[in-house]
BAMI-970964 format. One line per field, with one value per atom (N, C-alpha, C): residue number from 1; atom name; y, x negated, z negated. Coordinates in pm, 1 decimal, decimal comma. Atoms other than C-alpha are relative to their C-alpha. Layout:
pos: NUM  ...
site: CA  ...
yy: Y  ...
xx: X  ...
zz: Z  ...
//
This chain:
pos: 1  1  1  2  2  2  3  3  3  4  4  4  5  5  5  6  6  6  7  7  7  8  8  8  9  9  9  10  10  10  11  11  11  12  12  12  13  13  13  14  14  14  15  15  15  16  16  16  17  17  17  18  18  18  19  19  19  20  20  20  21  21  21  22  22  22  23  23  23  24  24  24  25  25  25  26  26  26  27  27  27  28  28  28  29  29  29  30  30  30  31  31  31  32  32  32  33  33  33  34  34  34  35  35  35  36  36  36  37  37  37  38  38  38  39  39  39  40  40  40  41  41  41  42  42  42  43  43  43  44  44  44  45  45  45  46  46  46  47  47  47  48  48  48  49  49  49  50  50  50  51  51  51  52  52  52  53  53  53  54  54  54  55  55  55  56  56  56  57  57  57  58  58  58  59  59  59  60  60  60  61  61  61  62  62  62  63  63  63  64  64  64  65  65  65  66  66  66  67  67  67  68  68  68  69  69  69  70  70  70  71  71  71  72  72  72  73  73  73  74  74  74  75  75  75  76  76  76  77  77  77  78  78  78  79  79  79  80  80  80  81  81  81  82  82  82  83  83  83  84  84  84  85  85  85  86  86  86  87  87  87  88  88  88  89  89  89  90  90  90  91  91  91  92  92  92  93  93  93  94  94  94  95  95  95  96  96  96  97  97  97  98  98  98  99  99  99  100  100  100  101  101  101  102  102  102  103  103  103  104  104  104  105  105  105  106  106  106  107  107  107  108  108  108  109  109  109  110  110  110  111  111  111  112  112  112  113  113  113  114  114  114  115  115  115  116  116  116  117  117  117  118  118  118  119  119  119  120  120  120  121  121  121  122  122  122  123  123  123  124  124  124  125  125  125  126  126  126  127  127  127  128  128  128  129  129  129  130  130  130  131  131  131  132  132  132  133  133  133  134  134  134  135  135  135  136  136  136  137  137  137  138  138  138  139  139  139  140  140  140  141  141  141  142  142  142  143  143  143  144  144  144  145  145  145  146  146  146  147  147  147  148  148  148  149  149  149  150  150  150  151  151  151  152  152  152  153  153  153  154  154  154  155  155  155  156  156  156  157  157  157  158  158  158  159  159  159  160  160  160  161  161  161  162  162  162  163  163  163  164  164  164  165  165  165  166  166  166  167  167  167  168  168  168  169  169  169  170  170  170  171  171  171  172  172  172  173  173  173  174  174  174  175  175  175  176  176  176  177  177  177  178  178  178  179  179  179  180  180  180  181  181  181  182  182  182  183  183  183
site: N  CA  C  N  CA  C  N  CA  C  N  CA  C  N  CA  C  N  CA  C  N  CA  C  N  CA  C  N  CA  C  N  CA  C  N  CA  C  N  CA  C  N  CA  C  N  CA  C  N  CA  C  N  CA  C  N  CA  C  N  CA  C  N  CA  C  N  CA  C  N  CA  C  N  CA  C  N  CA  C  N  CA  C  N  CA  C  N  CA  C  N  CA  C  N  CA  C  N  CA  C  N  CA  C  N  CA  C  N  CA  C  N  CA  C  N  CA  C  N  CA  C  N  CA  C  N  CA  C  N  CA  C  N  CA  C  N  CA  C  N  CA  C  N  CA  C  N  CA  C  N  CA  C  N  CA  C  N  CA  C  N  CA  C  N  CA  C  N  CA  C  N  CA  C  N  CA  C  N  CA  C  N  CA  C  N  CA  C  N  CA  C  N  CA  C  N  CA  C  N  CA  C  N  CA  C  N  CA  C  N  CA  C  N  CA  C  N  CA  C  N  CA  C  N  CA  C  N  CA  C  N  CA  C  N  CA  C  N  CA  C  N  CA  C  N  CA  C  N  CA  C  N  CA  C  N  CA  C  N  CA  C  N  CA  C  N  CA  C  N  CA  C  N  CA  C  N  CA  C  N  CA  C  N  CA  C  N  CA  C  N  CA  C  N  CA  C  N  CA  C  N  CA  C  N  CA  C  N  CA  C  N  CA  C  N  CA  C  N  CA  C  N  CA  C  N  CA  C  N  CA  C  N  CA  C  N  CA  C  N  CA  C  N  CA  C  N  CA  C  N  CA  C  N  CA  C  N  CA  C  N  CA  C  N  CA  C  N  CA  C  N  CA  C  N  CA  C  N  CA  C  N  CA  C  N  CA  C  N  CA  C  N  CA  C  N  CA  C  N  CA  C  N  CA  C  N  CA  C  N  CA  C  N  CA  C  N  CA  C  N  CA  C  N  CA  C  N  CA  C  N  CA  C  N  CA  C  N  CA  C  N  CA  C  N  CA  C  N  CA  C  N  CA  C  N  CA  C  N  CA  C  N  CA  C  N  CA  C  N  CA  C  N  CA  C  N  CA  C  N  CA  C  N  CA  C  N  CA  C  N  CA  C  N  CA  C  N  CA  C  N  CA  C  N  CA  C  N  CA  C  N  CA  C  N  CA  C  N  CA  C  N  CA  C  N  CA  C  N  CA  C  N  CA  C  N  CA  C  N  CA  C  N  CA  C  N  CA  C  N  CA  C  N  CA  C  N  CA  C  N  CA  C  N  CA  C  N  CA  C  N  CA  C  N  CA  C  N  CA  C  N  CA  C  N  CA  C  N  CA  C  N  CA  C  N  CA  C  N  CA  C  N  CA  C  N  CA  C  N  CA  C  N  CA  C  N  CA  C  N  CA  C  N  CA  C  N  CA  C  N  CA  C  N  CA  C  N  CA  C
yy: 71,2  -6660,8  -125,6  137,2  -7025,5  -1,1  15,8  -7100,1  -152,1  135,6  -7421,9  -40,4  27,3  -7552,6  -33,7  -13,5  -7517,0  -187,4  130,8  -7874,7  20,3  -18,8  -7674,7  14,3  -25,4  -7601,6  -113,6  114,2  -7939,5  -48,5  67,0  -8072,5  54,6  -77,5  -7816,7  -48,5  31,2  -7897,6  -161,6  58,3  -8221,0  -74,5  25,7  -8206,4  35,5  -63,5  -8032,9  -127,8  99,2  -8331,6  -171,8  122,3  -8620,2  20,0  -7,3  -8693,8  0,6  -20,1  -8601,0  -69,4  124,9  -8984,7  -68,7  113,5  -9313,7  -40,9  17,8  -9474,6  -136,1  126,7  -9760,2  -127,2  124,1  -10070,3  -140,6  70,0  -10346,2  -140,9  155,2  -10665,4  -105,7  81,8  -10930,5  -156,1  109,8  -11219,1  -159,9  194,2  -11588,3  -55,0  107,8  -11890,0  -44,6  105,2  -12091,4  -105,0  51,1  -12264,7  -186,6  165,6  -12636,8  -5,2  -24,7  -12700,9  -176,4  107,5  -13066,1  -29,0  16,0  -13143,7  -83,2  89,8  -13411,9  41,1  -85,0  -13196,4  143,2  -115,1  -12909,1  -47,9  28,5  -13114,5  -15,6  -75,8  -13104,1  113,1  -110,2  -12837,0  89,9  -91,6  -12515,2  138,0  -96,6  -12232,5  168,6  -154,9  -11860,7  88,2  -149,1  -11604,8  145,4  -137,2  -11306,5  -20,6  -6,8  -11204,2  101,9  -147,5  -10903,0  -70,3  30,9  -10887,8  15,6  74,2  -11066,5  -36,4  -10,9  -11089,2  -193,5  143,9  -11476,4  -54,3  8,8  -11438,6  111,3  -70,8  -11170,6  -38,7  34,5  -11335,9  -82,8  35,5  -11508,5  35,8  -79,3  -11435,6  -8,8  64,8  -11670,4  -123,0  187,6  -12000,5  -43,7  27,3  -12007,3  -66,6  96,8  -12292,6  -65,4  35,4  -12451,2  -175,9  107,5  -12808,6  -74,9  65,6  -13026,8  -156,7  164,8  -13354,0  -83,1  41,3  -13564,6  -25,5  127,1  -13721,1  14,8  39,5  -13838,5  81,5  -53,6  -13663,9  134,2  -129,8  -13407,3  124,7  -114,6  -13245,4  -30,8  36,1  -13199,1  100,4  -55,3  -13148,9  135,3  -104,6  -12822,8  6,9  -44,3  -12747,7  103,1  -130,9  -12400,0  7,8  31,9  -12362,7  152,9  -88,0  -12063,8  2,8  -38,3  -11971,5  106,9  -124,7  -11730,4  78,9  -89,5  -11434,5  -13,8  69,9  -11589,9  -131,2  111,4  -11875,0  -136,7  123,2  -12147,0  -9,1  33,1  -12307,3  1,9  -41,5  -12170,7  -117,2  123,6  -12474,6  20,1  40,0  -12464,8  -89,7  95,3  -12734,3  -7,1  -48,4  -12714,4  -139,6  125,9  -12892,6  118,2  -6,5  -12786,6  -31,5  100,2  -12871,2  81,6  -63,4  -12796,3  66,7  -91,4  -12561,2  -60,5  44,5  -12776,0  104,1  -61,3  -12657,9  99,1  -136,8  -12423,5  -45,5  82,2  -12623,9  71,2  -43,4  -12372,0  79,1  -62,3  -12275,4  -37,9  92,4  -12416,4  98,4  -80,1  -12307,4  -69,2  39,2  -12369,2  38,7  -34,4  -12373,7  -45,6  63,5  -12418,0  14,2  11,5  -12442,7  -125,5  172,6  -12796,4  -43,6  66,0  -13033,3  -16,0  49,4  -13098,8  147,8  -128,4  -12709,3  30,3  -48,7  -12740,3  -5,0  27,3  -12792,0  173,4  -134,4  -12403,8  83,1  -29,1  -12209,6  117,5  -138,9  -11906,2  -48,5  34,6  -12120,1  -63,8  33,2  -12184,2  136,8  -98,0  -11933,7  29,8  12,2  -11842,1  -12,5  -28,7  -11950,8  -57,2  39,2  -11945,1  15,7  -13,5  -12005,2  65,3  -73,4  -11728,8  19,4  -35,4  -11747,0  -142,6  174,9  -12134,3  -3,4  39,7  -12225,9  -119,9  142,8  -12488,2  -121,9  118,6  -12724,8  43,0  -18,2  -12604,6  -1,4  29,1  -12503,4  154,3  -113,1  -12162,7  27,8  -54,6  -12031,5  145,7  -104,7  -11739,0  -22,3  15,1  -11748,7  120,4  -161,8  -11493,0  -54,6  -9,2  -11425,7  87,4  -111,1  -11218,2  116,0  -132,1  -10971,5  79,0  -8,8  -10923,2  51,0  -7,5  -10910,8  -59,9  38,7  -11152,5  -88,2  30,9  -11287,8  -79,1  98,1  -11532,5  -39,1  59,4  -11594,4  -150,5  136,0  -11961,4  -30,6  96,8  -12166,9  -141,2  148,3  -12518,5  48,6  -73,2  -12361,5  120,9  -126,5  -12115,7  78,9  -149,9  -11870,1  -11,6  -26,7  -11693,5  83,8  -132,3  -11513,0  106,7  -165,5  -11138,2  20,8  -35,8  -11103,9  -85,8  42,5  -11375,2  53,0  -89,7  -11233,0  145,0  -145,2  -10893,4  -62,2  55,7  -11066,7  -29,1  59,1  -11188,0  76,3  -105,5  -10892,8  75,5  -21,7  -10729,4  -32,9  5,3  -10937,5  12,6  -2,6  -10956,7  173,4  -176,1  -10549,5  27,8  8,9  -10597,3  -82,0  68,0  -10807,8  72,7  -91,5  -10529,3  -8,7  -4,6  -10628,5  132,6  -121,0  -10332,6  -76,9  107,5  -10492,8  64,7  -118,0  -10167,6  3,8  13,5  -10301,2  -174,4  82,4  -10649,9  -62,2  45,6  -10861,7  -98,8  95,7  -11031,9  -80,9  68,5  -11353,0  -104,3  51,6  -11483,7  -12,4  -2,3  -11462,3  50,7  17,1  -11316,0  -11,1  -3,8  -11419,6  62,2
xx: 15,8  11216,5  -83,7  61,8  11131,2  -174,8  143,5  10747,9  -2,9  78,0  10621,2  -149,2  185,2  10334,0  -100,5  125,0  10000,6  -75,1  104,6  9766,0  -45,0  84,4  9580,5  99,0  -67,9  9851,4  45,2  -8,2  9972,0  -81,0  118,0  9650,0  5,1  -18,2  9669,8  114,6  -111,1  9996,2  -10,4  12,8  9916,4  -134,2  136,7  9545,8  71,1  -80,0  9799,6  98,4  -124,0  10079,3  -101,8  77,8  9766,4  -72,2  53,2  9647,7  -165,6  157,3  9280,9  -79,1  63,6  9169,4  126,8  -69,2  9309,6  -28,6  -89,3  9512,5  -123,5  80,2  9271,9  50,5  -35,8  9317,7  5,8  -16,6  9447,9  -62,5  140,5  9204,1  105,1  -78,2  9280,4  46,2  -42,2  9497,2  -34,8  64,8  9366,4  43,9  -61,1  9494,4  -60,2  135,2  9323,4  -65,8  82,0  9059,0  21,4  16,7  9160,3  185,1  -155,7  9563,5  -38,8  -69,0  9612,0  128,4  -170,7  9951,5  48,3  -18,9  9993,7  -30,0  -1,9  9899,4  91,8  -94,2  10093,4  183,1  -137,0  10434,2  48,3  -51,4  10651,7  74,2  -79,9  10854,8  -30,0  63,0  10741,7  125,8  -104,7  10940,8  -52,1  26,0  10926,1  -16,0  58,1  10772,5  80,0  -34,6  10832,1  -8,7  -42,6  10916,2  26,7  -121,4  10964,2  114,5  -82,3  11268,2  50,9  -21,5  11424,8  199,6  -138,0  11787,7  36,7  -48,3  11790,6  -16,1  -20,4  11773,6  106,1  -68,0  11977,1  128,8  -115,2  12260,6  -45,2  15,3  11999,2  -14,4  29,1  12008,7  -119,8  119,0  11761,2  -29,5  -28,8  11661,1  -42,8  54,2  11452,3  -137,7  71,5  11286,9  -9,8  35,6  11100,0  -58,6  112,9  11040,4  -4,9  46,1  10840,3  -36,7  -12,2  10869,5  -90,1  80,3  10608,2  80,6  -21,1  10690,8  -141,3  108,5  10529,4  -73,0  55,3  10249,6  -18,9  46,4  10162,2  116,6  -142,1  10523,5  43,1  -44,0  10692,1  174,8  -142,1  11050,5  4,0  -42,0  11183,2  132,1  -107,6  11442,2  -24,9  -1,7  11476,2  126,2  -103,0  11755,9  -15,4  -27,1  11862,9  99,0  -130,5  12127,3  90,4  -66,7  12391,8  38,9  -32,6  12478,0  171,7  -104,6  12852,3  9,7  -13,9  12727,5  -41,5  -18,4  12694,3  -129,4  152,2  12357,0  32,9  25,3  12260,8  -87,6  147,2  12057,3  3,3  41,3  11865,7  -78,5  116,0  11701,8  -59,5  24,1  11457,1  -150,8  163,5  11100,9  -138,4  150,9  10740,8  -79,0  158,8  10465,1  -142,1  129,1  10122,4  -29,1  109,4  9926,8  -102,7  86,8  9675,1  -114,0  123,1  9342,1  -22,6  -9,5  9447,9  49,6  -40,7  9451,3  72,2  -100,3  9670,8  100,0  -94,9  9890,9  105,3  -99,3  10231,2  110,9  -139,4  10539,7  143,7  -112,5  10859,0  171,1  -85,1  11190,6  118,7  -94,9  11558,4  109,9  -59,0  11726,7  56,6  -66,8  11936,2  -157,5  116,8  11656,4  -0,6  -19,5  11813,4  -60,3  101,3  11665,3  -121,3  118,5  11339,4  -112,0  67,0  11213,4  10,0  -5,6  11268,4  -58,9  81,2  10964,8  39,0  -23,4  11147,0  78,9  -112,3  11333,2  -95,7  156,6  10944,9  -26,2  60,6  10854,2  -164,7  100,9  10478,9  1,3  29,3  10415,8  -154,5  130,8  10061,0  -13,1  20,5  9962,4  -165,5  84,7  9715,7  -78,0  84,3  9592,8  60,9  -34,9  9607,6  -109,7  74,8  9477,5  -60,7  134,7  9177,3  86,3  -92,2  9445,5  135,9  -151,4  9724,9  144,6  -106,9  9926,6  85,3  -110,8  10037,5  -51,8  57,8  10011,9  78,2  -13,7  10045,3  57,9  -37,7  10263,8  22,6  -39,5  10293,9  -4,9  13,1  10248,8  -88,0  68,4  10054,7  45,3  -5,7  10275,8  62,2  -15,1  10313,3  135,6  -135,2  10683,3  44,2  -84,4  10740,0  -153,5  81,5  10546,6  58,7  -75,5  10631,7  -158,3  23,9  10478,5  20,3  -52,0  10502,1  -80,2  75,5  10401,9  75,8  -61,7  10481,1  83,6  -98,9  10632,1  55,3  -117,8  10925,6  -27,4  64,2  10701,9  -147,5  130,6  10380,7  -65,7  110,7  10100,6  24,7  -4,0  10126,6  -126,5  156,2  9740,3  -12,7  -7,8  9755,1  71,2  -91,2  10035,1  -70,6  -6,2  9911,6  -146,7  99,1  9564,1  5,5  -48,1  9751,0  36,1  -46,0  9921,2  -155,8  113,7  9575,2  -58,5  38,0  9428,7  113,5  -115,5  9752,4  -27,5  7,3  9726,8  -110,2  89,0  9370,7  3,3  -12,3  9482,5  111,8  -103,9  9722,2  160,0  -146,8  10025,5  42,9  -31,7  10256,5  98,5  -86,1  10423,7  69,5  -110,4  10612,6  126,1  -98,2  10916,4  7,4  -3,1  10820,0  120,4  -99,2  11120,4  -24,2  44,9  11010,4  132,3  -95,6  11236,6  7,2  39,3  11112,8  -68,1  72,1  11005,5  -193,8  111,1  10657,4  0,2  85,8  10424,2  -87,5
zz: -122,5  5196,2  -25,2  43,7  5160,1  142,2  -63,4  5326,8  35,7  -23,0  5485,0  -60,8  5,9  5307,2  8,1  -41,1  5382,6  -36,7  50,3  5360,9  -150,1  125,6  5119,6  -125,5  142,5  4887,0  -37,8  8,5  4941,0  -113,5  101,4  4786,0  -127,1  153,2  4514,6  -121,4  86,2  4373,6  -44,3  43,8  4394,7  -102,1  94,9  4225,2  -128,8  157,5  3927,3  -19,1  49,3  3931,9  -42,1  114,5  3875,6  -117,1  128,1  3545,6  10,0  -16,4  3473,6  -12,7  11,3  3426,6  17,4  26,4  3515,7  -106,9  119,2  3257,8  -47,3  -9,6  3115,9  -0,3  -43,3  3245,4  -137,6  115,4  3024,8  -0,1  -21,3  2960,2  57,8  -83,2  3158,7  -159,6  106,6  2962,1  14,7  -46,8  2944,2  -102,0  128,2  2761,4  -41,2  38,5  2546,9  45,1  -141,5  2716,4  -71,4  42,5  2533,1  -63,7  71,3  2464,9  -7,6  3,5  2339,8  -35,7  4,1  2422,4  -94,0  83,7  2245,5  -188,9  101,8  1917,9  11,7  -29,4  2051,4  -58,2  -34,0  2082,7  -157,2  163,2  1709,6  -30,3  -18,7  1601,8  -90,5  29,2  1549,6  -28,4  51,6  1372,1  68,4  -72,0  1539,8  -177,8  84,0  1315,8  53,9  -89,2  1553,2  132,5  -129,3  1895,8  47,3  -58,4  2148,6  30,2  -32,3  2219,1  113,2  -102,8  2507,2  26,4  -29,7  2675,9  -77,0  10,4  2592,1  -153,1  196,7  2230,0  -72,3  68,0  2180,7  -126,7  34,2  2021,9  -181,4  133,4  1768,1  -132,6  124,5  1422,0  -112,8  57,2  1246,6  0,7  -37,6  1199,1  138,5  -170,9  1555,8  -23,5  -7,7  1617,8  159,3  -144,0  1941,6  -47,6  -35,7  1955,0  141,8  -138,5  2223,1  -52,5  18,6  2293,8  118,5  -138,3  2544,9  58,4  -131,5  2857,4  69,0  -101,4  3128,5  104,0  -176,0  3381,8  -145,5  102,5  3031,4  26,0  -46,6  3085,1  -131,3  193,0  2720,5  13,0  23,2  2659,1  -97,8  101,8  2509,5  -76,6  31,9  2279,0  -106,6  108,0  2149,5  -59,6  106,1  1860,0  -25,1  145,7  1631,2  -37,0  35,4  1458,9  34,1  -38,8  1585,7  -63,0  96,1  1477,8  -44,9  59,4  1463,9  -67,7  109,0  1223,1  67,3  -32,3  1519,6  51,5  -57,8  1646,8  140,7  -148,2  1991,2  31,9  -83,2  2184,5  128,2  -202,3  2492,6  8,3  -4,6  2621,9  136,0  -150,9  2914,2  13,1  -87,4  3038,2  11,0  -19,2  3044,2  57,4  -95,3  3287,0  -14,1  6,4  3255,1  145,2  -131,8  3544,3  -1,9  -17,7  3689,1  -18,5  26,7  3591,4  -111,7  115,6  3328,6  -102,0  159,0  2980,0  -103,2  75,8  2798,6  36,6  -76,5  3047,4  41,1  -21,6  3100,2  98,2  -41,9  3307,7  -35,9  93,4  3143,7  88,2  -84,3  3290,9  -69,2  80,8  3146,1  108,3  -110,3  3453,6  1,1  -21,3  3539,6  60,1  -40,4  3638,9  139,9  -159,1  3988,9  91,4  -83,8  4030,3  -25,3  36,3  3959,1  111,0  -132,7  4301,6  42,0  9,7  4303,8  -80,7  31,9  4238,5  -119,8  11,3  4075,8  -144,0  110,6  3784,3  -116,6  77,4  3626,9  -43,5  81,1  3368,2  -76,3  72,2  3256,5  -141,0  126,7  2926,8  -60,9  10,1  2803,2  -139,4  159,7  2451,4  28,1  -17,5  2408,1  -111,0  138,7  2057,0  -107,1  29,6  1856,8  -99,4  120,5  1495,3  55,7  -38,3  1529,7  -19,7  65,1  1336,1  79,0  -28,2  1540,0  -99,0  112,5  1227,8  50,0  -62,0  1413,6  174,3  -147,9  1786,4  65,0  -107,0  2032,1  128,5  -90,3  2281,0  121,3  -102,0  2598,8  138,6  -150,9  2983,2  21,2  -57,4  3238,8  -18,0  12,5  3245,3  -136,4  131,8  2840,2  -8,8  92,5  2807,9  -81,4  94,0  2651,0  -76,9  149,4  2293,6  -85,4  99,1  2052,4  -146,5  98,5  1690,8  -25,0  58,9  1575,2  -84,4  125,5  1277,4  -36,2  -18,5  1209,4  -150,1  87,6  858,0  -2,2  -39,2  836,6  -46,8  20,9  692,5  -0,9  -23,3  704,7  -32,3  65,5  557,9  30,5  -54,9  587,7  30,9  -72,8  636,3  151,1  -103,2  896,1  104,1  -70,7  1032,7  84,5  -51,4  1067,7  95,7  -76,9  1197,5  136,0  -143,0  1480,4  61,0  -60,8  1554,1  15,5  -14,7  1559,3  140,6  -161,9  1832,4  82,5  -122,7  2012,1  87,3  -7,4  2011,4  104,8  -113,3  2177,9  80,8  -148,2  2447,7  82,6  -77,0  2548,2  -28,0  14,2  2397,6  -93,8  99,7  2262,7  -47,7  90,7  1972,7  -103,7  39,1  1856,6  -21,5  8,0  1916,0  -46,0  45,7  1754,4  -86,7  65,3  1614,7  -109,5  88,7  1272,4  -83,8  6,0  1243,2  -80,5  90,1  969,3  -134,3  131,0  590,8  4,1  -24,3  561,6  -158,6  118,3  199,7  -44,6
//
């Protein structure tokens, strides 16, 4: 005979279905507190990457460069090679986030839609050599990650260094895609 249940059992079953501590909270993410664009812009080769629906198709050979314009907005063109032999290109735009010097939103949308808040992507460079010879790329909500170095390969200690802090800023990089030669 099925029962109606009680408040108290209520509570019971559910004091048994929560976990016996909240989950610990993951540090909050910040960009680097100084981006010079104008040292940023150049073309920078991808190391590694989670993986992402808008790369799927690449095989190697992924490269990001930026180009100035005007008002600290920098052209994009991301490249790789396909996994059928032919170069994939996107080309999109960059604007800085007022007040937030390593914070950009990025968009590869036609230009005539950029008056549409939703076609701007976070991208924050979160970790940047003093000489800007490699950087960290991500978001708030750590899906997506990007390796870069201005050469098409890269230290394995550095490498793993990076992965390191990345790890303590909450990224899970378990399913990391390495797209490029390590030394």
């Amino acid at each position: 005979m099925f029962r109606i249940p009680t408040p108290l059992s209520c509570l019971a079953l559910l004091a048994l279905w929560l976990p016996g501590s909240a989950p610990a909270a993951e540090p909050a993410l910040s960009s680097v507190p100084a981006l010079d664009i104008s040292r940023y812009a150049g073309q920078w080769h991808e190391i590694a990457h989670l993986p992402n629906r808008f790369q799927e198709d690449c095989a190697g050979e992924i490269t990001a460069t930026y180009t100035l314009r005007a008002a600290g907005h920098l052209g994009v063109r991301n490249a790789c090679l396909g996994k059928d032999g032919h170069r994939i290109v996107a080309d999109g735009e960059a604007r800085p986030v007022a007040g937030q010097p390593g914070q950009l939103q990025v968009r590869f949308a036609p230009g005539w839609l950029s008056w549409l808040p939703w076609v701007w992507a976070d991208y924050w460079v979160i970790d940047l050599d003093p000489d800007y010879t490699w950087a960290v790329v991500g978001e708030p909500g750590r899906d997506y990650f990007w390796i870069l170095s201005r050469e098409p390969t890269m230290d394995r200690t550095l490498f793993e260094a990076i992965k390191l802090r990345a790890g303590q800023l909450g990224y899970d990089l378990s399913d990391l895609v390495v797209s490029a030669p390590l030394r």
